[in-house]
Kinemage of the C-alpha trace (Angstrom):
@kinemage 1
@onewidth
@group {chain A} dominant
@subgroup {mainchain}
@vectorlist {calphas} color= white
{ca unk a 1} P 43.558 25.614 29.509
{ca unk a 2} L 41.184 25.121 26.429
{ca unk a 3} L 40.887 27.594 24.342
{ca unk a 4} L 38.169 30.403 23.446
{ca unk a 5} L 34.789 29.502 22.203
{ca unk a 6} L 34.820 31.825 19.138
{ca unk a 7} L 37.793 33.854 17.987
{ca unk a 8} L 37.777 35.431 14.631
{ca unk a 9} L 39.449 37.691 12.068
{ca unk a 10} L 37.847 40.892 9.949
{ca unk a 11} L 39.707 41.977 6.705
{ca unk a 12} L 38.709 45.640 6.061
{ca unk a 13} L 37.680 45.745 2.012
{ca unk a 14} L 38.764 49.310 1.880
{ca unk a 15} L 42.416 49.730 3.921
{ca unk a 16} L 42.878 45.903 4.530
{ca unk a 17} L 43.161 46.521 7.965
{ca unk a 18} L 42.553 43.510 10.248
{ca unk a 19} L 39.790 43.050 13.304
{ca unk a 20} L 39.360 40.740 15.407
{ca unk a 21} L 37.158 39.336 17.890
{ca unk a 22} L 37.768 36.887 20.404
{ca unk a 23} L 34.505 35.414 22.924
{ca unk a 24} L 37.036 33.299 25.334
{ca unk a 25} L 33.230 32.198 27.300
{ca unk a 26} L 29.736 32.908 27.684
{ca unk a 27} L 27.785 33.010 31.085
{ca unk a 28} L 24.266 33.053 30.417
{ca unk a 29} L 24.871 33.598 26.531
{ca unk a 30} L 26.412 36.803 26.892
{ca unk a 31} L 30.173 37.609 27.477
{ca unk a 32} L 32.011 41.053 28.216
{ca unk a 33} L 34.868 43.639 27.277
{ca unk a 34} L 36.128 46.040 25.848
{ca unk a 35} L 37.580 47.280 22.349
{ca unk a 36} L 40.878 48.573 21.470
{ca unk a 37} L 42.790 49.966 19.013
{ca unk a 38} L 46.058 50.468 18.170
{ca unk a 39} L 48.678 50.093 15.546
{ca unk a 40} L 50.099 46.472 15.777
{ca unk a 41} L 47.133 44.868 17.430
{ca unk a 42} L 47.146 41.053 16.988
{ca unk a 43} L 44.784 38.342 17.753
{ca unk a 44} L 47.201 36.592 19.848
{ca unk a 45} L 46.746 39.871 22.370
{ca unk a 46} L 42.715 39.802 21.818
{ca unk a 47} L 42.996 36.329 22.894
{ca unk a 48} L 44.925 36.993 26.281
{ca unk a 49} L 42.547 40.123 26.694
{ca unk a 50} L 39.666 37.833 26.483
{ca unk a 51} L 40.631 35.331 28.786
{ca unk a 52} L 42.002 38.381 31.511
{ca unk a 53} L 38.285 39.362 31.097
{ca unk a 54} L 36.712 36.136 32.091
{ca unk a 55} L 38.835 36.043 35.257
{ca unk a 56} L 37.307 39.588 35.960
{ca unk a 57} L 34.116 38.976 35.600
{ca unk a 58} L 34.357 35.872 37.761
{ca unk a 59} L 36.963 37.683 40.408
{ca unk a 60} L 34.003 40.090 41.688
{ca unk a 61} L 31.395 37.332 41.714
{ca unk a 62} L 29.012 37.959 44.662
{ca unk a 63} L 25.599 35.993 44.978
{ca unk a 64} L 24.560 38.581 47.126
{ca unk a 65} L 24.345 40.953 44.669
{ca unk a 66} L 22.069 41.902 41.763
{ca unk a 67} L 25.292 41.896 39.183
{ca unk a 68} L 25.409 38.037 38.112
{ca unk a 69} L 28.993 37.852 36.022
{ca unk a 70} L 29.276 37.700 32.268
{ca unk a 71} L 31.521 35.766 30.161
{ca unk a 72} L 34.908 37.132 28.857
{ca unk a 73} L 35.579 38.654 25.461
{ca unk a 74} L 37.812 41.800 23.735
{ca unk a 75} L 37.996 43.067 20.724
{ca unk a 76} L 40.859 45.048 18.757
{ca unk a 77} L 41.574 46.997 15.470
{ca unk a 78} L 45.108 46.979 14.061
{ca unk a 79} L 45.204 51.001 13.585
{ca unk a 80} L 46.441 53.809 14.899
{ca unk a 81} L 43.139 55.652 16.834
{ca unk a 82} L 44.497 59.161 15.443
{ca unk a 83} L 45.097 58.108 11.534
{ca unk a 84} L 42.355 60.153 9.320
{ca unk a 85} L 41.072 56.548 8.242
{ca unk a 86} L 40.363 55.319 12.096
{ca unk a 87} L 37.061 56.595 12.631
{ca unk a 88} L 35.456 54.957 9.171
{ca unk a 89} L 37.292 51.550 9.416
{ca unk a 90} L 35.875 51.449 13.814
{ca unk a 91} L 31.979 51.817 11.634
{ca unk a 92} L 32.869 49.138 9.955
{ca unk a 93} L 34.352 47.016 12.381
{ca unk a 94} L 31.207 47.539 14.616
{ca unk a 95} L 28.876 47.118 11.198
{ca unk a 96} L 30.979 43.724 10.637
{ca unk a 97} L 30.880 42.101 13.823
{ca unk a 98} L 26.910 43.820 14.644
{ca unk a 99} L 25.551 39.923 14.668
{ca unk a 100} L 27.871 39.459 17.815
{ca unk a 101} L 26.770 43.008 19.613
{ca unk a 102} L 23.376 42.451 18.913
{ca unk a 103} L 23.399 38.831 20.897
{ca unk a 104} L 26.377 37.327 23.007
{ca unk a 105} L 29.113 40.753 22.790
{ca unk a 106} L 28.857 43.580 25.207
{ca unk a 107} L 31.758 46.074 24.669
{ca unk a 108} L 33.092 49.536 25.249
{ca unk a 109} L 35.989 51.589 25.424
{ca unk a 110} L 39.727 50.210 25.784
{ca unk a 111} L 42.821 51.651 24.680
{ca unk a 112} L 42.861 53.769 22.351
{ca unk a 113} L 39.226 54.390 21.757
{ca unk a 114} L 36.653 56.542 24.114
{ca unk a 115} L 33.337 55.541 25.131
{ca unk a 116} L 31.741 58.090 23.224
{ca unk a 117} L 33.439 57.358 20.439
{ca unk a 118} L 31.908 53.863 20.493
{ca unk a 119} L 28.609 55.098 20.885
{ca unk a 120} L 28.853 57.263 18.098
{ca unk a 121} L 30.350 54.270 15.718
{ca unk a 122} L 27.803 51.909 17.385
{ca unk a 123} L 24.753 53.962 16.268
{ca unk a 124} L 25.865 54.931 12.961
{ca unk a 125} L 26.565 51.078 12.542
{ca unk a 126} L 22.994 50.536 12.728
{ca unk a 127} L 23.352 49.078 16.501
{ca unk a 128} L 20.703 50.165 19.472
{ca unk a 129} L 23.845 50.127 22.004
{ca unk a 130} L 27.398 48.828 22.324
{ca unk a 131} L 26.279 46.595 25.271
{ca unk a 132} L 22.874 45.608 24.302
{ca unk a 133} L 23.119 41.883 24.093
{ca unk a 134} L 23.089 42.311 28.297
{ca unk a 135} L 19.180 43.901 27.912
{ca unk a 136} L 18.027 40.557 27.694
{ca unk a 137} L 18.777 39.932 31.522
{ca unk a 138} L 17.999 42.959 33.198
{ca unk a 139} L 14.440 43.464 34.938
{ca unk a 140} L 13.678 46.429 33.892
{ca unk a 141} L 15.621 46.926 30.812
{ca unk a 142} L 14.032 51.052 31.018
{ca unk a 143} L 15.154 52.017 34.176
{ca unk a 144} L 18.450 50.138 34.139
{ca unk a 145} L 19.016 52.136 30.767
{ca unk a 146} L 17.726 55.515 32.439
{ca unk a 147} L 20.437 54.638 35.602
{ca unk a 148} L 23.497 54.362 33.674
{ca unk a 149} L 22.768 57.137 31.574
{ca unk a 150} L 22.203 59.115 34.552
{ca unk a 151} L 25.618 57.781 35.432
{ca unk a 152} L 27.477 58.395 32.718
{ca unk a 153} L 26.637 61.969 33.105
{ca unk a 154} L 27.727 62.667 36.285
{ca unk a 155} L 30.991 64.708 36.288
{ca unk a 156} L 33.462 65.203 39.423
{ca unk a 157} L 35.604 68.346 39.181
{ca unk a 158} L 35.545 68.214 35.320
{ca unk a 159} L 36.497 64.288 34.977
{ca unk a 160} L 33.405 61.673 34.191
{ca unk a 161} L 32.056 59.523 36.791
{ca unk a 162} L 32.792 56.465 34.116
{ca unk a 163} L 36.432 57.362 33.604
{ca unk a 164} L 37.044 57.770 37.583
{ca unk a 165} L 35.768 54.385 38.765
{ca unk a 166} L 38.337 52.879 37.036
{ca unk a 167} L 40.858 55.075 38.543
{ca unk a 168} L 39.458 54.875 42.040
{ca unk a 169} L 39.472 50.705 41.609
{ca unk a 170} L 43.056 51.120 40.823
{ca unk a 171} L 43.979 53.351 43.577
{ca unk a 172} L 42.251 51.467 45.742
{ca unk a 173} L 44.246 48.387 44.779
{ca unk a 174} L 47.443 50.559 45.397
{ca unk a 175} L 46.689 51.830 49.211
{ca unk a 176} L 45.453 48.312 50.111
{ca unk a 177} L 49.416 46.914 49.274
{ca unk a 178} L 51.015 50.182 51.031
{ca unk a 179} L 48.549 49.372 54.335
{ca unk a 180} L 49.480 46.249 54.100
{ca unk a 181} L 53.060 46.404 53.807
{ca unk a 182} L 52.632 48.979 56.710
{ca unk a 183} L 53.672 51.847 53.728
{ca unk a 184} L 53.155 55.527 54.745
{ca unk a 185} L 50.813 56.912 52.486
{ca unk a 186} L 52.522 60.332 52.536
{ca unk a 187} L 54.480 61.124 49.969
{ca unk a 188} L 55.105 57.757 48.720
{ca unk a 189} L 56.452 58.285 45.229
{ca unk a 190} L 54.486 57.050 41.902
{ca unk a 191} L 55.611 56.965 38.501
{ca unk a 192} L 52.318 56.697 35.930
{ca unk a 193} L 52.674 55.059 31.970
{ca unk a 194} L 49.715 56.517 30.257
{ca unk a 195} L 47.574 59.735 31.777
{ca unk a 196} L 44.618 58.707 29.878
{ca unk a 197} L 41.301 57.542 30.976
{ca unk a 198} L 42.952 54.772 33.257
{ca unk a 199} L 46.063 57.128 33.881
{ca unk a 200} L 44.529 60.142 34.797
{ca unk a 201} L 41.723 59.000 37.454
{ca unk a 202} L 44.137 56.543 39.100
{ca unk a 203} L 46.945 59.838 38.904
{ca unk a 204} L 44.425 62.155 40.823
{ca unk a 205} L 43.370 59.872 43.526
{ca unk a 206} L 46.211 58.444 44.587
{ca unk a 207} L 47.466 62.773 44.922
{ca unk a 208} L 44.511 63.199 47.545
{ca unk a 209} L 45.096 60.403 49.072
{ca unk a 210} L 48.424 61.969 49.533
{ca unk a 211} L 51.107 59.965 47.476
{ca unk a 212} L 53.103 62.100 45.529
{ca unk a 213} L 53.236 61.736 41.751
{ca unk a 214} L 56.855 61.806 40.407
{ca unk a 215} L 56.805 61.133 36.477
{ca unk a 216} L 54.006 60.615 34.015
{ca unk a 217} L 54.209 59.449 30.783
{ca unk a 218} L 52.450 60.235 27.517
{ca unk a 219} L 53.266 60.160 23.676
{ca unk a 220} L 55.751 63.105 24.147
{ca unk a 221} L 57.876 61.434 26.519
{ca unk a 222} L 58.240 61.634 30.623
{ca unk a 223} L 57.652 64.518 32.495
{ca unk a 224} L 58.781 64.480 36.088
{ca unk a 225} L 59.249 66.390 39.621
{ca unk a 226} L 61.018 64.476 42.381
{ca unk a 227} L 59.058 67.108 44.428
{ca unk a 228} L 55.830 66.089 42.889
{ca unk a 229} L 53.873 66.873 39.684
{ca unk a 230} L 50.754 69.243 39.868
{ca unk a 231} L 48.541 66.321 38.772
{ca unk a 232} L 45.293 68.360 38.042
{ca unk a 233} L 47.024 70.925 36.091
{ca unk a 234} L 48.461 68.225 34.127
{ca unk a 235} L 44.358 66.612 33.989
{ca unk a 236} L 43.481 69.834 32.898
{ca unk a 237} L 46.223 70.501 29.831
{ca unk a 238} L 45.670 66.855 28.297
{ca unk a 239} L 43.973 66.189 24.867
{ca unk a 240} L 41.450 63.582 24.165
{ca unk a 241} L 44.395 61.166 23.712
{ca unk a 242} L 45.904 61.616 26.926
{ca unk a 243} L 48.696 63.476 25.528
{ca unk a 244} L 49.858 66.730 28.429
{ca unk a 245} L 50.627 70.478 26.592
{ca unk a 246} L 53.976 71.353 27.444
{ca unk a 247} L 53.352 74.963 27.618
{ca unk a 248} L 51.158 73.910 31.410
{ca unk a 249} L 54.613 72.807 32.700
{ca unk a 250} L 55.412 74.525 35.827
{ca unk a 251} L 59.218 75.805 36.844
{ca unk a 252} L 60.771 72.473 38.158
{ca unk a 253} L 59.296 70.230 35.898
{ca unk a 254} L 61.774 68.229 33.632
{ca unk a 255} L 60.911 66.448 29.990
{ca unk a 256} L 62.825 63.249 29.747
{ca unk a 257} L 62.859 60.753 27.598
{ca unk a 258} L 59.102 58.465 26.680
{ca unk a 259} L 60.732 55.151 28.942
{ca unk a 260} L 62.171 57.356 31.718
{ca unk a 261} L 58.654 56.673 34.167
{ca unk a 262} L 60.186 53.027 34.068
{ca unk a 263} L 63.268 53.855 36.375
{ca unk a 264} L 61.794 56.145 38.101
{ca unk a 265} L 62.872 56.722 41.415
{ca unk a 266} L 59.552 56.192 42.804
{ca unk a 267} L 58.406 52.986 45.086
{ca unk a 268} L 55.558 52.507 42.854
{ca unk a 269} L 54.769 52.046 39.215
{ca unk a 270} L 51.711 51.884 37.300
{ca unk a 271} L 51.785 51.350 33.607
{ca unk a 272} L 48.183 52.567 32.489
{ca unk a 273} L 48.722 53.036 28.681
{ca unk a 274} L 50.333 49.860 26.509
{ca unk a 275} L 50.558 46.334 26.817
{ca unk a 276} L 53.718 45.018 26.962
{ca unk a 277} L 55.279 47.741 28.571
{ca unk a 278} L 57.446 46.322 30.544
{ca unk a 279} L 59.834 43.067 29.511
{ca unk a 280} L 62.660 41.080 29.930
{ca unk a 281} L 65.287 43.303 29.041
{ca unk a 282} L 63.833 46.817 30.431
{ca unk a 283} L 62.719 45.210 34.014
{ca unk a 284} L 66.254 45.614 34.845
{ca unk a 285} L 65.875 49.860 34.858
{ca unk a 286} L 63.178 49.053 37.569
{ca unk a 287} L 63.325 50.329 41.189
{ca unk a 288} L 60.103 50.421 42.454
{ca unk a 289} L 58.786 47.913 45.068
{ca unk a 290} L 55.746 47.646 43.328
{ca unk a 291} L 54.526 47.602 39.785
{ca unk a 292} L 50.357 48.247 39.522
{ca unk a 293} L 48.810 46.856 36.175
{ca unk a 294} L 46.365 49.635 35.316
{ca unk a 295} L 46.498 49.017 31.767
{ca unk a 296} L 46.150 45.049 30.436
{ca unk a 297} L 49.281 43.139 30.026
{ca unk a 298} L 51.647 45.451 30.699
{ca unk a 299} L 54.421 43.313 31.964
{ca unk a 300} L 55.474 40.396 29.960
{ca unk a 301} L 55.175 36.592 31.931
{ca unk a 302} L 58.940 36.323 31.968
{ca unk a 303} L 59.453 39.830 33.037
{ca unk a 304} L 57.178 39.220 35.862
{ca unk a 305} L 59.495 36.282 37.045
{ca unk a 306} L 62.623 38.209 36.821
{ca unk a 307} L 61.081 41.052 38.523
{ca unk a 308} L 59.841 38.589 41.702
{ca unk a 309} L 63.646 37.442 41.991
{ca unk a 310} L 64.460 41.143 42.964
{ca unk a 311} L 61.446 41.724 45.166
{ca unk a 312} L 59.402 43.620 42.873
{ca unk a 313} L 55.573 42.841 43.359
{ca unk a 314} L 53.106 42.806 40.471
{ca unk a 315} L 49.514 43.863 41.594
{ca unk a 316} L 47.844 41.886 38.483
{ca unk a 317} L 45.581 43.556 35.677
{ca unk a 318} L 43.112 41.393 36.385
{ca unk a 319} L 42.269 42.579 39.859
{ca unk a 320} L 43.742 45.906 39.589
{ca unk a 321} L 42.040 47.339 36.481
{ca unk a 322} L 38.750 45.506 37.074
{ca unk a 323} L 36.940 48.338 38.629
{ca unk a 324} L 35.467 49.981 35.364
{ca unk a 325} L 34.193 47.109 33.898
{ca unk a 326} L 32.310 45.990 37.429
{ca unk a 327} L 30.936 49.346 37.752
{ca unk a 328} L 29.404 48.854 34.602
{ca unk a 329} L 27.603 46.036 35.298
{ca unk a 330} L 27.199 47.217 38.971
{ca unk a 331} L 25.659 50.437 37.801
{ca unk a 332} L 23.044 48.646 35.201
{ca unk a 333} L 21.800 45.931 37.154
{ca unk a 334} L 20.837 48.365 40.012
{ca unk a 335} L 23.489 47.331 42.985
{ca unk a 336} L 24.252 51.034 42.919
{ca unk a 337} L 22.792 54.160 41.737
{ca unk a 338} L 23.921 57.124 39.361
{ca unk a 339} L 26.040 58.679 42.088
{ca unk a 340} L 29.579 59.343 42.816
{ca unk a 341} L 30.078 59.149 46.279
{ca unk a 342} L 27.868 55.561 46.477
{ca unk a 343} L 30.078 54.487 43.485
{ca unk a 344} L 33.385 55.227 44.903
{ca unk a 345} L 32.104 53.835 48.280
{ca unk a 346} L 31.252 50.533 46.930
{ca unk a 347} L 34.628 50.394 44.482
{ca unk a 348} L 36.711 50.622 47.390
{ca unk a 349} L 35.026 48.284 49.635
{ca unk a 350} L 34.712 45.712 46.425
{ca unk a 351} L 38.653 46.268 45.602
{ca unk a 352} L 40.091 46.061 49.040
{ca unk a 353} L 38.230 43.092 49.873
{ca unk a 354} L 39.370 41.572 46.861
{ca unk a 355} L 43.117 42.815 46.950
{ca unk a 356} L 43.472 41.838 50.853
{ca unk a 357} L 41.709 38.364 49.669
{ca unk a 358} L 44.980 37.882 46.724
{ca unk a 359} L 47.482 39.370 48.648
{ca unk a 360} L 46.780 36.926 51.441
{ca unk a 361} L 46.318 33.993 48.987
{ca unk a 362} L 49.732 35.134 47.813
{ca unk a 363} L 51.328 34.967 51.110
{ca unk a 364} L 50.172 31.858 52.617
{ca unk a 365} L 50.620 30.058 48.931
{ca unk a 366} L 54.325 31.459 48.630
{ca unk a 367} L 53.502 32.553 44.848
{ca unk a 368} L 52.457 35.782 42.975
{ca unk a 369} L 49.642 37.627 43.124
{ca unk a 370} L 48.541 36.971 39.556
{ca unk a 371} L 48.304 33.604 40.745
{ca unk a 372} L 47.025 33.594 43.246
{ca unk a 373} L 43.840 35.559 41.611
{ca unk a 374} L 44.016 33.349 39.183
{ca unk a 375} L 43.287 30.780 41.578
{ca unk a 376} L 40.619 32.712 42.928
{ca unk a 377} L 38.833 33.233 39.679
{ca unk a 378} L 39.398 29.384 38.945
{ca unk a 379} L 37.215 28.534 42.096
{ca unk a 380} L 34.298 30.999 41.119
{ca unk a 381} L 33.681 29.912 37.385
{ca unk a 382} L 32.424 26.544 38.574
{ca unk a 383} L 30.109 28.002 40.831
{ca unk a 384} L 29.133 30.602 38.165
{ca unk a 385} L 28.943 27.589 35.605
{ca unk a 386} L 26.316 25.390 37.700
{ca unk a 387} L 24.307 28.433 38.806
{ca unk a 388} L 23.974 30.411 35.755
{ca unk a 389} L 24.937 28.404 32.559
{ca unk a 390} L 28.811 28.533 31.052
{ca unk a 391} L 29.618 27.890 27.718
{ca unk a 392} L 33.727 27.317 26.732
């Protein structure tokens, strides 16, 4: 495939840190996605992020709808989020790469970075907002501004509205494979990488829905419960990292080692924290029937074959994870309004149909679901392309 239309590198002047930013296309001059960082951040994994984003965009296509796709981008920041210098060198990254916000860049939070974090670095970098360069296309630029606002402040039993779409998208993704498969919902074990912003929603709906949370990971290792983890008292002890106090650990509750939520005795995974998480030589430790990309590029290519020789299933990032950035766009352009029920309504039916659509591809194609969206995505972007204007 060719390759993106703009990809460059930022050398920090004061910690020699590097940036980068990768625009893999534009649709209608703008492109979309996120911005991470985290120590050991390369452009190589901007560039994949980029192009994962451009298959998202184009994945929940709809001309019905108000929300016309964007282009993919990402960017990333080799640093760790919590190091005393993070905060200044993310100002200057935005103050750097402002040119691109301001016009064809719309971005947000990723790993390691919240979205009010962003804001904050975005306005002290002299920018009027981290996804203005979408403004420009929206019919009332006012009210669409005054919506997701109104959105972003809406709170469900203590978690934001912004953080839980993405969660809901993913569980979503996961019930849609168990009804499928013909699955029992109950107590259907999970084992969760990550209880983060991704982590955390996805960990509390799949509980109501009633699958039972086994192990969770975070920075201090795996904590697990064959009989099932008390996953809001976990939501509730977390930091702003993620990261679970020990001291909210109930009788029961083991600590184990950080890669112990890999081999799992659970029928589902979901790594929702690192990319990479999962390759060649770990995939072995895996039991689960299915592995659900919350996070981006969590299993390596050749892990991904390896694990499809043993029957293991990857539900791709693409699909799975692709629920926060449409309700973004959803949200703005007016296809729904600042309110949670309407929001998880129209995840669900968005992310089934789309799931059932792969799955099916999958199946009659006799190859993987990441192809098979692939595939998908590949027969949108031309249509996108001749309708709206696509620039590689």
């Amino acid at each position: 495939m060719p390759g993106p239309l703009l990809s460059l590198t930022w050398t920090d002047h004061v910690t020699g840190r590097q940036g980068f930013l990768v625009v893999d296309r534009l649709v209608r001059g703008v492109a979309s996605g996120g911005l991470r960082m985290r120590p050991g951040c390369t452009l190589d994994e901007v560039t994949g992020l980029a192009r994962g984003m451009t298959l998202k965009e184009a994945l929940h296509y709809d001309p019905a709808g108000r929300y016309v796709p964007l282009g993919g981008a990402k960017g990333g920041i080799d640093c760790d989020p919590r190091a005393p210098e993070a905060y200044p060198l993310l100002v200057r990254y935005l103050r750097a790469m402002r040119p691109y916000v301001e016009s064809v860049w719309t971005t947000g939070e990723d790993l390691g970075l919240s979205q009010d974090l962003v804001d904050r670095a975005a306005a002290e970098a002299g920018l009027v907002s981290s996804i203005q360069a979408v403004y420009p296309l929206l019919d009332d630029e006012a009210e669409a501004r005054r919506r997701l606002a109104r959105a972003f402040a809406v709170e469900v039993d203590g978690i934001g509205l912004d953080e839980l779409a993405g969660g809901c998208g993913v569980a979503e993704a996961t019930l849609t494979a168990l009804d499928r498969a013909g699955v029992p919902r109950a107590g259907t074990r999970v084992s969760l990488q990550g209880l983060g912003t991704m982590g955390g929603a996805t960990a509390r709906f799949l509980a109501r829905a009633g699958l039972r949370i086994v192990a969770v990971a975070d920075l201090k290792g795996t904590i697990a419960n064959p009989g099932g983890l008390d996953v809001e008292a976990l939501l509730a002890a977390r930091d702003a990292h993620g990261t679970v106090d020990r001291s909210a650990l109930r009788p029961g509750d083991l600590e184990l080692p950080g890669d112990a939520w890999l081999s799992a005795d659970a029928e589902v995974l979901v790594p929702a924290a690192v990319s990479y998480a999962v390759d060649a030589g770990n995939q072995q430790y895996v039991t689960a029937r299915w592995i659900v990309e919350a996070a981006n590029m969590p299993v390596r290519p050749e892990a991904e074959l390896l694990l499809a020789r043993r029957g293991v299933t990857v539900l791709p990032d693409v699909v799975v994870n692709s629920g926060t950035n449409a309700w973004w766009w959803w949200t703005l352009f007016g296809d729904i309004g600042p309110d949670a029920e309407e929001a998880f309504a129209h995840t669900r039916r968005s992310m089934r149909a789309l799931v059932e659509r792969m799955l099916g591809r999958a199946h009659a194609e006799g190859t993987t679901p990441r192809a098979a969206a692939h595939a998908i995505a590949a027969d949108r972007l031309p249509v996108i392309a001749e309708r709206y204007g696509c620039y590689r």
